[in-house]
C-alpha positions as CSV (number, residue, x, y, z in Angstrom):
1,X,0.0,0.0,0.0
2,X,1.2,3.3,-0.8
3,X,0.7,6.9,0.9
4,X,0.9,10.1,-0.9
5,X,1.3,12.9,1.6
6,X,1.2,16.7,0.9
7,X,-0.4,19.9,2.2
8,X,-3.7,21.5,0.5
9,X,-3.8,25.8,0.5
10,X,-7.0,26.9,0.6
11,X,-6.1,30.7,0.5
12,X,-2.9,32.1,-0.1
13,X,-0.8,33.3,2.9
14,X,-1.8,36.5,3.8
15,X,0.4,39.2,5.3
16,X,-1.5,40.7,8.0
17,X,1.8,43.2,9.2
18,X,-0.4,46.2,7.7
19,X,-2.4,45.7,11.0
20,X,0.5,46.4,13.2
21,X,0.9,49.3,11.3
22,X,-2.2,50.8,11.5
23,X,-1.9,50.7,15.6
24,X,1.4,52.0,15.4
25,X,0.3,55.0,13.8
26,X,-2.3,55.9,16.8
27,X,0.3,54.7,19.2
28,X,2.5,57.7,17.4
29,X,-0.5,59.6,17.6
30,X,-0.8,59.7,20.8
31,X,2.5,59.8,21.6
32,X,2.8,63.1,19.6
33,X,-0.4,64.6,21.4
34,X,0.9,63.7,24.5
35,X,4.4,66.0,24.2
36,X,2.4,68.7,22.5
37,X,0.5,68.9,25.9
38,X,4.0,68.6,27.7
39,X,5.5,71.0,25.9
40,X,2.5,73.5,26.0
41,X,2.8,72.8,30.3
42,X,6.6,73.3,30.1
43,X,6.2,76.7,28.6
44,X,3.6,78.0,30.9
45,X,5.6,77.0,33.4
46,X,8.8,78.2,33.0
47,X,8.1,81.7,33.9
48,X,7.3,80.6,37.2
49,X,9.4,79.5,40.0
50,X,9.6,78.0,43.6
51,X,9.2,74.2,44.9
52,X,5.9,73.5,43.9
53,X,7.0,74.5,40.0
54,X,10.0,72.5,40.2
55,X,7.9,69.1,41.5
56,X,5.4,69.9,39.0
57,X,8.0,69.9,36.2
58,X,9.4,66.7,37.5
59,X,6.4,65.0,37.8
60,X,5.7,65.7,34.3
61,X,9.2,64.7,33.6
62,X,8.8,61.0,35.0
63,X,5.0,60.6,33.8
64,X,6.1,61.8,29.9
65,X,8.9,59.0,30.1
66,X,7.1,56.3,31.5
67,X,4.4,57.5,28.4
68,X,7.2,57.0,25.9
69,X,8.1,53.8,27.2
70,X,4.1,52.3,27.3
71,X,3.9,53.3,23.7
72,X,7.2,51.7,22.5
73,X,6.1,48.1,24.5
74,X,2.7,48.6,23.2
75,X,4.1,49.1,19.6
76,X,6.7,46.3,20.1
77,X,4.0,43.9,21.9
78,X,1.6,44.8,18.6
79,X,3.9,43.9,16.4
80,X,5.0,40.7,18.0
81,X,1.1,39.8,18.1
82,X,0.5,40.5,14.6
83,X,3.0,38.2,13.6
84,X,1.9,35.1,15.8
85,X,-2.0,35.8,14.4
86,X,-0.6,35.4,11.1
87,X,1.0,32.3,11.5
88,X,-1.7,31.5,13.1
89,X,-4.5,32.2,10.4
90,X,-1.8,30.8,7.4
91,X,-1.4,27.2,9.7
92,X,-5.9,27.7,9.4
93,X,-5.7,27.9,5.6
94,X,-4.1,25.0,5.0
95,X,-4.7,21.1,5.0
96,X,-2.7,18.0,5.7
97,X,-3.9,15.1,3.0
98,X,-2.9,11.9,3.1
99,X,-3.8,9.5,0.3
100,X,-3.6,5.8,0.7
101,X,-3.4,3.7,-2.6
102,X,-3.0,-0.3,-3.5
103,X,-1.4,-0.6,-6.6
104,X,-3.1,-2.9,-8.7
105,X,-1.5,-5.1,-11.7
106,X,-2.9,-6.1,-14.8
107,X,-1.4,-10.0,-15.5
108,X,-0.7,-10.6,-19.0
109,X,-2.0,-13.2,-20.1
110,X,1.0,-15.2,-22.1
């Protein structure tokens, strides 16, 4: 008995990295919004002085660069995600077959 083996494709494998993409650019976004607003604070604030100024700017300071560092896991994370949900809808559009098969032969008759 024979076996012929081989994989059926339903659909063609799709590249699905335009996703990632798409999130990176409102991760950017934000990321842009968010040192617009910092930068708009900074300048109001630099004409004033004292200690409550000072822990106002530094606050902002540590909150803009844990911000940055959210967006760049977030964007690194989405990327890493997209990938795995591709390989994960290509393994989905393909088939294993296996074919089993006698093979049968005709006796001459001499």
């Amino acid at each position: 008995m024979g076996i012929y083996t081989t994989d059926y494709r339903f659909l063609s494998d799709k590249d699905l990295l335009h996703k990632s993409t798409l999130m990176n650019n409102l991760f950017e976004e934000n990321l842009n919004l968010h040192m617009q607003l910092n930068d708009s604070i900074n300048s109001e604030l630099k004409a004033s002085k004292g200690m409550l100024i000072d822990e106002i700017l530094k606050k902002l300071q540590e909150k803009t660069k844990r911000h940055k560092s959210l967006i760049t896991d977030a964007k690194t994370k989405g990327y890493f995600q997209t990938i795995v949900f591709e390989y994960c809808i290509n393994e989905m559009n393909k088939q294993n077959i296996h074919i089993y098969y006698e093979v049968i032969e005709k006796m001459k008759k001499s």
